[in-house]
C-alpha positions as a Markdown table, in Angstrom:
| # | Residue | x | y | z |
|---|---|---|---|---|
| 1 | Unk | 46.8 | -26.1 | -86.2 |
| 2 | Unk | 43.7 | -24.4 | -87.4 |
| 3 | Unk | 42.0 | -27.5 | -89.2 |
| 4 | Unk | 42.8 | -29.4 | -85.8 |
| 5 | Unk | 41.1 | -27.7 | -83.6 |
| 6 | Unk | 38.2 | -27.4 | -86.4 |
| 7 | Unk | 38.5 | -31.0 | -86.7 |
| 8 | Unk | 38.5 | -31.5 | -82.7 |
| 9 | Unk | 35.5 | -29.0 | -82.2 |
| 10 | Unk | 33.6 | -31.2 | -84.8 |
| 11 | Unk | 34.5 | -34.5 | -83.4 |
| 12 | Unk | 33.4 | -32.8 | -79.8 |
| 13 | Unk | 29.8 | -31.9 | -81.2 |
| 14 | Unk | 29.3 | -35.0 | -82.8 |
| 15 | Unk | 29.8 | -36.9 | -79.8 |
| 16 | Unk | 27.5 | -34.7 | -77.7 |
| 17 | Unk | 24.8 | -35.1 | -79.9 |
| 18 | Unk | 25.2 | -38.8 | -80.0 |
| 19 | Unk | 25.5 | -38.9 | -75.9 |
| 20 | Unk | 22.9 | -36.8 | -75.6 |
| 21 | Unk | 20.0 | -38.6 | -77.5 |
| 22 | Unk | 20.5 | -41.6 | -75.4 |
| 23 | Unk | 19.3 | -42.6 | -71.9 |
| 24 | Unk | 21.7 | -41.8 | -68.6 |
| 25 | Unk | 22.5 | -45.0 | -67.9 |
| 26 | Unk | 23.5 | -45.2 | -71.5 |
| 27 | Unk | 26.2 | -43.0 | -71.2 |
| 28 | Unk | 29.4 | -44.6 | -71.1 |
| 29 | Unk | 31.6 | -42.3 | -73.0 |
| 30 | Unk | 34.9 | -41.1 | -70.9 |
| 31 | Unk | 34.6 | -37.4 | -68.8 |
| 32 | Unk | 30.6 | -38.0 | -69.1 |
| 33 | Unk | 30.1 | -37.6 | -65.5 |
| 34 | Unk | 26.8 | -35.8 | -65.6 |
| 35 | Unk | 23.4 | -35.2 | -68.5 |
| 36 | Unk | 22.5 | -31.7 | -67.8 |
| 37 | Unk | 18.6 | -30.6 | -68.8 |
| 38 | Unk | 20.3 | -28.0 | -71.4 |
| 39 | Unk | 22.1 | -30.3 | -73.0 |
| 40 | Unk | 18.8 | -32.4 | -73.9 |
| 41 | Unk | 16.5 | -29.3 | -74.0 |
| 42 | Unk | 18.2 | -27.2 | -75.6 |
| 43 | Unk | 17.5 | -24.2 | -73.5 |
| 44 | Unk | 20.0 | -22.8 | -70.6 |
| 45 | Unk | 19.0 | -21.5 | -67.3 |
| 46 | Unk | 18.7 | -17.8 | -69.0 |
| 47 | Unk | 16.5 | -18.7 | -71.3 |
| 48 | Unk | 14.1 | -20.2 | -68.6 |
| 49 | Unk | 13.7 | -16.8 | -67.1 |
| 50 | Unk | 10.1 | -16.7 | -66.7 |
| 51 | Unk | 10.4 | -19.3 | -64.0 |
| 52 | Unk | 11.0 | -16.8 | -61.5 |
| 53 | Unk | 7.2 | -14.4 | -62.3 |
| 54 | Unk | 5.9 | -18.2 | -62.8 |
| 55 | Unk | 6.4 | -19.6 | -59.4 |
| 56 | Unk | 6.9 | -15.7 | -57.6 |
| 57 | Unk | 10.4 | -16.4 | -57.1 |
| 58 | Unk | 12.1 | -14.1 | -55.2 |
| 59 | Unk | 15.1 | -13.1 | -57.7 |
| 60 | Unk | 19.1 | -13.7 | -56.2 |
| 61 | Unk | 19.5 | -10.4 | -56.9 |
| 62 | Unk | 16.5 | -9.0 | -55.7 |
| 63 | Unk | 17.0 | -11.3 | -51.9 |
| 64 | Unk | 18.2 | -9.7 | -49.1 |
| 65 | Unk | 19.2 | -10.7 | -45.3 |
| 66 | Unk | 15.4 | -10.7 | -44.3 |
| 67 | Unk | 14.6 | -13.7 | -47.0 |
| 68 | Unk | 17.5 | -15.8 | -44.8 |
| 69 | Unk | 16.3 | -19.5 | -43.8 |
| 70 | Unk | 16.3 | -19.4 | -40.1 |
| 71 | Unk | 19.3 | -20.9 | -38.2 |
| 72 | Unk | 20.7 | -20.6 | -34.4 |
| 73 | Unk | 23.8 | -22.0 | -36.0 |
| 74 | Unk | 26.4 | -19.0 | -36.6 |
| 75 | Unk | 28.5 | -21.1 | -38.9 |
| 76 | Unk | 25.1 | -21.7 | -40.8 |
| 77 | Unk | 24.0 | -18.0 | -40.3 |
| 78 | Unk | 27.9 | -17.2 | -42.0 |
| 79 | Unk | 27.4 | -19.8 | -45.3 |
| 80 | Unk | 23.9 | -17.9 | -45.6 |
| 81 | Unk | 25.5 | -14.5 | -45.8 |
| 82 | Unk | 28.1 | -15.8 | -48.4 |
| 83 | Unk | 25.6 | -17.2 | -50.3 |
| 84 | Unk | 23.9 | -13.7 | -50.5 |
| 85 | Unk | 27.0 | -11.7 | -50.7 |
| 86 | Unk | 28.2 | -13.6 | -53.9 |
| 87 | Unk | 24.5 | -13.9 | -54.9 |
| 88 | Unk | 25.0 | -18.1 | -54.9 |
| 89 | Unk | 21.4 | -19.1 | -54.2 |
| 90 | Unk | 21.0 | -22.1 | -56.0 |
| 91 | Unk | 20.4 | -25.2 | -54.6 |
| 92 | Unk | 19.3 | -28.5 | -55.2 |
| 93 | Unk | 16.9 | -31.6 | -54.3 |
| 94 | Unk | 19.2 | -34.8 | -54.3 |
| 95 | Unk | 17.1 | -38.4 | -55.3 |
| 96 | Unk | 18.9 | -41.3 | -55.6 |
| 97 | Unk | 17.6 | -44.4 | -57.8 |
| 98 | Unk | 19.0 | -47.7 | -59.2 |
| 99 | Unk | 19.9 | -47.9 | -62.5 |
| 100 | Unk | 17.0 | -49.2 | -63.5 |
| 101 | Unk | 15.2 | -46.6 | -61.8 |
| 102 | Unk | 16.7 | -43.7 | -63.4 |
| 103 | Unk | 16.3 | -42.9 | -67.0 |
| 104 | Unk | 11.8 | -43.3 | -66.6 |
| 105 | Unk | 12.3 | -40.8 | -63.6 |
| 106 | Unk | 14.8 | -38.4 | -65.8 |
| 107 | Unk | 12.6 | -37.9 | -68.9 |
| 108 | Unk | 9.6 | -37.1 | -66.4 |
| 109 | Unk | 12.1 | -34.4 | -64.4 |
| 110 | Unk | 13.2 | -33.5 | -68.0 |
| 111 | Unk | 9.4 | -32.6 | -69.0 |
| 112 | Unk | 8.6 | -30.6 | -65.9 |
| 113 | Unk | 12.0 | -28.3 | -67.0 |
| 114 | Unk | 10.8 | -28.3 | -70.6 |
| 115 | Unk | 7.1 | -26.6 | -68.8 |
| 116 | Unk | 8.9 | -24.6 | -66.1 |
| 117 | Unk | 7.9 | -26.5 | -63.3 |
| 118 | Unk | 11.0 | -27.2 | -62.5 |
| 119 | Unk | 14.4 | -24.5 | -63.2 |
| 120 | Unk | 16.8 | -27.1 | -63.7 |
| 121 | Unk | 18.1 | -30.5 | -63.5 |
| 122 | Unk | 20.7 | -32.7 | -64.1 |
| 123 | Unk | 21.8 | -36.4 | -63.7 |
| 124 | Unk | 24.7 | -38.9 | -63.3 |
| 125 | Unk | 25.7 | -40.9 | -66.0 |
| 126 | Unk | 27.0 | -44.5 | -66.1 |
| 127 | Unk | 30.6 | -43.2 | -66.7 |
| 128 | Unk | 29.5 | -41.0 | -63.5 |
| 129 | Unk | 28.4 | -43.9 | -61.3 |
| 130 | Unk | 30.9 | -45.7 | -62.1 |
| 131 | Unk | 33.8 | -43.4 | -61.7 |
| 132 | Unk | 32.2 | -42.2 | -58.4 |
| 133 | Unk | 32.0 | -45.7 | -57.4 |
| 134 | Unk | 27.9 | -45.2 | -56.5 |
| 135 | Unk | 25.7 | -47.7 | -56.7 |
| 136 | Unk | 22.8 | -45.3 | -57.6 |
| 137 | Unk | 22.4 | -42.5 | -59.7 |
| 138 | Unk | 22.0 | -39.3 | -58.4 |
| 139 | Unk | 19.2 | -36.9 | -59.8 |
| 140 | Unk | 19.4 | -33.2 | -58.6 |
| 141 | Unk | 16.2 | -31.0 | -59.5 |
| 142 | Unk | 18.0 | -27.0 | -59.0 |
| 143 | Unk | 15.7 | -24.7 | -57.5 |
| 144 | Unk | 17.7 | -20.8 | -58.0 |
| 145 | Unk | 16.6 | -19.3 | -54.5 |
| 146 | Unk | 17.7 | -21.7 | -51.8 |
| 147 | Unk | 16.2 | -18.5 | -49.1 |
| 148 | Unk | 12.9 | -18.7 | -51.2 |
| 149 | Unk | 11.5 | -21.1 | -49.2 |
| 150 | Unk | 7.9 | -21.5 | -50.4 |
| 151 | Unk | 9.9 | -22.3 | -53.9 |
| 152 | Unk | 12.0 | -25.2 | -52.5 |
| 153 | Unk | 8.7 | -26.4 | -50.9 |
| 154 | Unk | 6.9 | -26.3 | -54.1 |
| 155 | Unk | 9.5 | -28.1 | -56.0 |
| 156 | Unk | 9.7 | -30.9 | -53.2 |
| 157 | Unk | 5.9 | -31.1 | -53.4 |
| 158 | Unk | 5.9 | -31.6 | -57.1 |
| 159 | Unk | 8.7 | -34.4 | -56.7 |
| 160 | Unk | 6.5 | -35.9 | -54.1 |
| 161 | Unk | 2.9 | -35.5 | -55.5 |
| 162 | Unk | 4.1 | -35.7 | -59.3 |
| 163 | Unk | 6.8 | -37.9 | -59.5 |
| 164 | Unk | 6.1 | -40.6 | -56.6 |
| 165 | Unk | 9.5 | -39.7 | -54.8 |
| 166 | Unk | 7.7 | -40.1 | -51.1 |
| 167 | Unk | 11.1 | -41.2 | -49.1 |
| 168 | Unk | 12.9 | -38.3 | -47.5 |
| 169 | Unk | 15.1 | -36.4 | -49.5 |
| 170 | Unk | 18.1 | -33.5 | -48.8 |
| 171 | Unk | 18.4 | -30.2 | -50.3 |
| 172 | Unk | 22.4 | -28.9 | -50.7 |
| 173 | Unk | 22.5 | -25.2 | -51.5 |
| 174 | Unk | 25.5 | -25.0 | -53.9 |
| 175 | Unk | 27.3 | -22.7 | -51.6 |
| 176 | Unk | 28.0 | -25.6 | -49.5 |
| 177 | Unk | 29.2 | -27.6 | -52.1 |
| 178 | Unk | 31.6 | -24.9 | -53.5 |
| 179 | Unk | 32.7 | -24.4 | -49.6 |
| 180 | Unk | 33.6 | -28.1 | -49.5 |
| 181 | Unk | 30.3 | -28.9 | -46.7 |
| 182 | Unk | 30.3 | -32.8 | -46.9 |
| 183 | Unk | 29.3 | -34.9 | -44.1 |
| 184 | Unk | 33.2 | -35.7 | -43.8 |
| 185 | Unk | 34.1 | -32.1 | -42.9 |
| 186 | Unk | 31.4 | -31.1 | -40.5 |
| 187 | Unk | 33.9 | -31.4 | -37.6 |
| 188 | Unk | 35.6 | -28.8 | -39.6 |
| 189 | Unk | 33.3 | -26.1 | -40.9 |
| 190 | Unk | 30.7 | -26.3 | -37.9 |
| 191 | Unk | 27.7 | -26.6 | -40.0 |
| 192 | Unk | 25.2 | -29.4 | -38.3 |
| 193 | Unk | 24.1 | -30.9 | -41.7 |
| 194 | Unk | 25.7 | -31.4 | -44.8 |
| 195 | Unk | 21.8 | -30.2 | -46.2 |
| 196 | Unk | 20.3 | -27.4 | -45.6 |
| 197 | Unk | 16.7 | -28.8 | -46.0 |
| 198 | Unk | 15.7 | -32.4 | -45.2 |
| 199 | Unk | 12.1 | -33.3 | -46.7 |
């Protein structure tokens, strides 16, 4: 039993590496759903901790009711204070791009993680696409504050200025994701937008 889960653990590691070194629309390989930055940099989300003295980024733990986003929408108002209870504040820029769009666009996002510009990123695969049954690719650039405004503005900047992504993009705090907030179940949850932020 021992020497097959050695032998499984090995297997896994070699085929991250080899999925890993190659482009996202490369990635073919079965469960591959999504390249994360960490997996090609190396370096988790802790280790980026100087991001948040960087950019003055208020810390999750450190936010409080005052730092919420504005919204007349109680339901909205309710996700926020969730959010901050839990201390959830991540969130994310969504860009969409064609296949042969993609992997130029990723190893830029990937450089501006690598210098801190960015917190953290991640992309769909192939095997993602295809499984999802998308067309495009989607590229989400993390921000770890969603009620640090000035933050998600920065980021969105960068994208814009940077990175030539000029077309109107949505932030989705990851709260809403994890609460199932889709544009399907709006009826449901009485939240008006399935993003928080529209840029």
């Amino acid at each position: 039993m021992l020497s097959e889960i050695r032998i499984r653990f090995i297997f896994d590691a070699g085929l991250e590496g080899m999925v890993v070194k190659r482009p996202p629309t490369e990635i073919t390989e079965e469960g591959w759903y999504w390249l994360r930055a960490k997996d090609v940099t190396g370096f988790p989300r802790i280790a980026r901790d100087t991001y948040f003295p960087t950019h003055d980024v208020v810390r999750p733990a450190e936010t409080t009711e005052a730092d919420s986003p504005d919204s007349e929408n109680e339901a909205l108002r309710r996700i926020d204070r969730e959010a901050l209870d839990e201390s959830y504040l991540s969130g994310k820029w969504i860009i969409e791009r064609s296949p042969n769009r993609t992997d130029s666009l990723w190893n830029d996002i990937i450089d501006d993680v690598s210098a801190e510009y960015f917190w953290d990123a991640k992309v769909m695969t192939d095997f993602g696409r295809e499984a999802f049954e998308e067309e495009l690719h989607a590229i989400l650039v993390y921000t770890p504050n969603y009620f640090d405004e000035a933050d998600v503005a920065r980021v969105r900047e960068r994208l814009r200025d940077t990175h030539r992504i000029t077309e109107e993009i949505r932030y989705k705090p990851d709260i809403f994701t994890l609460s199932g907030i889709y544009e399907e179940t709006l009826d449901e949850t009485g939240i008006p937008d399935a993003a928080r932020f529209i840029q």
